[in-house]
C-alpha positions in Angstrom: -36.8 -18.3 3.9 -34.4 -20.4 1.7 -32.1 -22.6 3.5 -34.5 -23.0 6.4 -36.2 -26.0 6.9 -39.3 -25.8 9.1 -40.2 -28.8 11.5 -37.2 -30.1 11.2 -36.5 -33.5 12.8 -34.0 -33.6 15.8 -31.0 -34.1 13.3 -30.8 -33.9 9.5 -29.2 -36.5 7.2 -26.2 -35.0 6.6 -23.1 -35.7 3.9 -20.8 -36.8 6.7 -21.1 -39.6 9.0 -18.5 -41.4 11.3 -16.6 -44.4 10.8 -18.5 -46.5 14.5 -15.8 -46.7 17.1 -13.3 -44.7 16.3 -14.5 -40.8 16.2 -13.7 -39.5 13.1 -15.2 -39.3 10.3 -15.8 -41.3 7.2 -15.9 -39.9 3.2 -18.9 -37.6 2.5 -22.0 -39.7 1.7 -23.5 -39.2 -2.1 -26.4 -37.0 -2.6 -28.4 -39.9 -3.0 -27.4 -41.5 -0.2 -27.9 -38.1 1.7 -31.5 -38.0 0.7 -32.0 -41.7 1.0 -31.2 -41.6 4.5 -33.3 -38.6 5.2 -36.1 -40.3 3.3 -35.6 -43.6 5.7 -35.6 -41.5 8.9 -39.4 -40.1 8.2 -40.5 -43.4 7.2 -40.5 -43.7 3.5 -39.6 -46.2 1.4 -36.0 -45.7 0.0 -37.3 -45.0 -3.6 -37.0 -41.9 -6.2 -40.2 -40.9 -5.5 -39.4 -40.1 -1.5 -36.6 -38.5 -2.5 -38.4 -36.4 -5.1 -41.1 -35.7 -2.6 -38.2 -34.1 -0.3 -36.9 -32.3 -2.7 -40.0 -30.9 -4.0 -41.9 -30.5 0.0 -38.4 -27.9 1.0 -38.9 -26.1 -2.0 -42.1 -24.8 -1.3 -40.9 -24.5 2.6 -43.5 -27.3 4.0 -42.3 -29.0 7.3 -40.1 -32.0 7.3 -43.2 -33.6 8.9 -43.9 -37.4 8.4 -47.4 -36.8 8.1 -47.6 -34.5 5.6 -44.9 -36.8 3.7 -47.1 -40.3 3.8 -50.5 -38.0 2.8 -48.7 -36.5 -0.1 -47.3 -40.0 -1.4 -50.6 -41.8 -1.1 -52.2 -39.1 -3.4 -49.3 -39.6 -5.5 -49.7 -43.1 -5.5 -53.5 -43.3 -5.7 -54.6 -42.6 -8.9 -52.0 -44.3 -10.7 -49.5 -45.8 -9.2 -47.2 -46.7 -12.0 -47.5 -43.8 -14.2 -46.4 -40.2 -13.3 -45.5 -40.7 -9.7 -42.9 -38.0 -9.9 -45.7 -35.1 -11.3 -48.3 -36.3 -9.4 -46.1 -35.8 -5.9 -45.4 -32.6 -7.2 -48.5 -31.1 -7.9 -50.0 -33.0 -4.4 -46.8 -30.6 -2.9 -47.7 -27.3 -4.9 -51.3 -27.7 -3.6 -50.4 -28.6 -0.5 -48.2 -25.5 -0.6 -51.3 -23.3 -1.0 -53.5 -24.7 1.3 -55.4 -27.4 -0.9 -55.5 -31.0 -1.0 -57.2 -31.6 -4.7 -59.4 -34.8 -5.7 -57.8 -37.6 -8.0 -59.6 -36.4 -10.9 -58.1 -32.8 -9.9 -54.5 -33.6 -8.6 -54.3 -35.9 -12.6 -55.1 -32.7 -14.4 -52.9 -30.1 -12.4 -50.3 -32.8 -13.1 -50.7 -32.9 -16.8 -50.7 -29.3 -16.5 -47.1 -29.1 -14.8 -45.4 -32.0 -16.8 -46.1 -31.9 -20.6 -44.2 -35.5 -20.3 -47.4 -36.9 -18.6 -50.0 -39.1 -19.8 -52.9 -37.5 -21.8 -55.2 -36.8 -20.1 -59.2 -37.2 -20.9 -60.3 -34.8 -23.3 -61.6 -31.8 -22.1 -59.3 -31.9 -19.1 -57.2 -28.7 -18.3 -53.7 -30.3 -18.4 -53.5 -31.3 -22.0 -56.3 -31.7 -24.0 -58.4 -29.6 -26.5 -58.2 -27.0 -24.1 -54.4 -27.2 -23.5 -53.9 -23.4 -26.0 -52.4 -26.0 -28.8 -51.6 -24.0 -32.0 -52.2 -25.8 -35.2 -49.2 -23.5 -37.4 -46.6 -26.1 -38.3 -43.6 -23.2 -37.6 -41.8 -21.9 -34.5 -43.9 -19.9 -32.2 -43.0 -16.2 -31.6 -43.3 -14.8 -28.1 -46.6 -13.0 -28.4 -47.7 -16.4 -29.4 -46.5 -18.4 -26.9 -48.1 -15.8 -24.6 -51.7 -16.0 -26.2 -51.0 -19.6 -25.5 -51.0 -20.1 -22.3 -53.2 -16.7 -21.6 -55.9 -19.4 -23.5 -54.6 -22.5 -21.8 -55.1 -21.0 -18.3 -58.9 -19.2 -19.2 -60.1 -22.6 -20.2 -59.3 -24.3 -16.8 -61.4 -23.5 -13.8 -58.9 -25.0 -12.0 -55.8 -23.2 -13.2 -57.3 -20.2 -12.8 -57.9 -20.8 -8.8 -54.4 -22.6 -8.1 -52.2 -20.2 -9.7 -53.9 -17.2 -8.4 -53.2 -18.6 -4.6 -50.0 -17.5 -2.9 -48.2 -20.3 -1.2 -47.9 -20.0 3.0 -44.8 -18.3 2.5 -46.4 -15.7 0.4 -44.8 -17.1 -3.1 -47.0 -17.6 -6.3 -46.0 -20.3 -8.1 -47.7 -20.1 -11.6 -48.2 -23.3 -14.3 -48.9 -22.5 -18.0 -49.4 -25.5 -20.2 -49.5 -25.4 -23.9 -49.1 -26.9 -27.2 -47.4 -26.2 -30.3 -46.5 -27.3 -33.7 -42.6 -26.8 -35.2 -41.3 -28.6 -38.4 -44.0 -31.6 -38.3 -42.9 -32.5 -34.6 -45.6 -32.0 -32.0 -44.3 -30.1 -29.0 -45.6 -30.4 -25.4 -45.1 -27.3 -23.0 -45.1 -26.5 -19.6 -44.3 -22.6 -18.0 -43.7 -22.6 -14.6 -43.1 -19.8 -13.0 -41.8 -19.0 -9.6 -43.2 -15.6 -8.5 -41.3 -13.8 -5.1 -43.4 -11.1 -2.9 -41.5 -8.1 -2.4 -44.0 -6.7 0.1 -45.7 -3.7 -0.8 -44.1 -3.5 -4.4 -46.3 -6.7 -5.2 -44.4 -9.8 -7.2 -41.2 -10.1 -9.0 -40.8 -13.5 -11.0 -37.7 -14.7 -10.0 -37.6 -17.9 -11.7 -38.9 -19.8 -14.9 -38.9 -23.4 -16.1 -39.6 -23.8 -19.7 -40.1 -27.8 -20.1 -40.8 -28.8 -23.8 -41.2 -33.1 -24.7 -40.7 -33.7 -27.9 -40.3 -37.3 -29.4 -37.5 -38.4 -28.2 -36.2 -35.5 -26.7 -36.8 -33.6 -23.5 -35.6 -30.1 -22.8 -35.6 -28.2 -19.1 -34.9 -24.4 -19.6 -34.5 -22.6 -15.9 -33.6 -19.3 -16.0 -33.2 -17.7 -12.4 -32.9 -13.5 -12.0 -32.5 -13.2 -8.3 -31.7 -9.9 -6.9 -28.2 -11.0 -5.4 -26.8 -12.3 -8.3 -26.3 -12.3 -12.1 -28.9 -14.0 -14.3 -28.3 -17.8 -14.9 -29.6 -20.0 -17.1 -29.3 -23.8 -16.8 -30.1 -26.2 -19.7 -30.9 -29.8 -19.2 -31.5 -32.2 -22.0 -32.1 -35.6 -22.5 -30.7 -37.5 -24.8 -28.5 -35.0 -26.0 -28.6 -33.9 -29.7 -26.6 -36.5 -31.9 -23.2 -35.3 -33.0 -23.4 -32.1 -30.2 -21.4 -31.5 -27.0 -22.1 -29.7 -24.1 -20.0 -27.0 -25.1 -21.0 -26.9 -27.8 -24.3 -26.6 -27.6 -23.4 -24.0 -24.6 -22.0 -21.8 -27.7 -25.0 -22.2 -30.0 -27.3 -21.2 -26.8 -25.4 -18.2 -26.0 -25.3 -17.0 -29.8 -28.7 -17.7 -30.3 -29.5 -16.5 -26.7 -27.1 -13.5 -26.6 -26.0 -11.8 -23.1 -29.6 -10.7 -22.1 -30.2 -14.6 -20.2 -27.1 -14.2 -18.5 -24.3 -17.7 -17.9 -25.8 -20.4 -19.6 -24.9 -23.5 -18.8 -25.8 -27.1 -20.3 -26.4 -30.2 -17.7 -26.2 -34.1 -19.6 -27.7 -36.9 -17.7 -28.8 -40.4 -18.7 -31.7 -40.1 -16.8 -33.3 -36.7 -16.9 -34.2 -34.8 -13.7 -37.5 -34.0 -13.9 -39.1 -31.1 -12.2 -35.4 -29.8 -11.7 -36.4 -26.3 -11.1 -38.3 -27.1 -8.6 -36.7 -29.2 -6.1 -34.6 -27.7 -3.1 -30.8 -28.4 -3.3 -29.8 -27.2 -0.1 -30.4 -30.5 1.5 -27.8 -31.8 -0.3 -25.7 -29.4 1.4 -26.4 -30.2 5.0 -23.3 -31.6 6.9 -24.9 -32.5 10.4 -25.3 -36.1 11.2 -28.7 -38.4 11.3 
């Protein structure tokens, strides 16, 4: 259920904390430090990859469990420790989600799959490789293509086919689609990931999908969310942004090119690009009880 948080600790970090010794309280905390402090009271390091890893752990509802944490950072950390820490912790949570705990070799390749800004992997390998559905036409892709695509990208991985046909323990699919594409003599490196809600005996309704294209030097995040309770949103996050653009600006090219059918669209700037924003939990941010 969103918003709940199983196996909770005693107390959760929370955005307020009082000033010692004189029972009131001090300025909300930071997100950062919110999530730092959480990260600290399960026994991680304070780093961005604990705080990715609780971010990442709540969105597929796993327990707040230290355990589970220090397992799913030493497979992040194992089979490179220096490179990809972020997709790595994701894809050792998305597995873990479903009930798998994958090999080094395994947990590399679901991570190319996931993040088209990883490494390369060896050829051959599902994530990225010869078998990643790249189409050699140097124009746009149309949407039939970019569906044959991934349809390819998924039938050549053993591996892709198993994970994204599991449900998750609380009865979500979540569904990864890598694949390649050439546009204007600039390679393009996709992932589809797609979030994929049970509504019982009417089978699954996708709810949400990521689009994340890396291009040289440019990455894009395209997450467009169609719950049931509320209007269709679609939030844009790009790093750098485009030279001589604004984010309004670029908000009114998207929604011209777009038109009404994706709903608001809105366009997030960072120096520092959040990956895997789609599929980290926000509501921890949110939580206003004490440590």
């Amino acid at each position: 259920m969103p918003g709940h948080i199983p196996g909770t600790l005693g107390h959760t970090a929370g955005a307020n904390v009082g000033m010692p010794g004189t029972g009131t309280e001090g300025p909300p905390l930071p997100p950062e430090e919110v999530l730092a402090r959480l990260a600290l009271s399960l026994g991680l390091p304070r780093e961005d990859l604990s705080t990715a890893l609780l971010g990442f752990v709540r969105y597929f509802s796993l327990p707040l469990e230290p355990g589970l944490f220090h397992r799913l950072r030493r497979e992040a950390l194992h089979p490179s420790p220096k490179a990809g820490g972020e997709a790595l912790a994701l894809a050792a949570a998305a597995a873990a989600a479903k009930g798998l705990s994958l090999t080094g070799e395994a947990l590399e390749a679901y991570a190319a799959a996931l993040d088209p800004g990883y490494r390369e992997p060896p050829e051959g390998d599902p994530g990225g490789g010869q078998n990643s559905g790249e189409r050699r036409q140097d124009n746009p892709p149309e949407p039939e293509d970019i569906k044959k695509a991934a349809e390819e990208s998924e039938a050549a991985s053993p591996l892709l086919r198993i994970v994204n046909r599991l449900p998750g323990k609380n009865r979500e699919r979540w569904v990864v689609l890598p694949f390649n594409f050439l546009s204007g003599g600039v390679a393009c490196k996709v992932s589809l990931r797609i979030l994929l809600k049970s509504r019982g005996s009417y089978g699954y309704e996708a709810e949400r999908f990521a689009l994340d294209i890396s291009l040289d030097p440019r990455r894009w995040l395209f997450v467009l969310d169609r719950s049931q309770e509320t209007a269709p949103r679609l939030d844009v996050y790009v790093t750098p942004l485009p030279e001589g653009k604004s984010p309004l600006v670029l908000e009114r090219e998207l929604t011209e090119i777009l038109g009404d059918i994706w709903g608001n669209i809105s366009v997030k700037i960072s120096e520092k690009m959040p990956f895997f924003a789609d599929s980290r939990d926000e509501t921890l941010l949110s939580v206003n009880e004490e440590v």
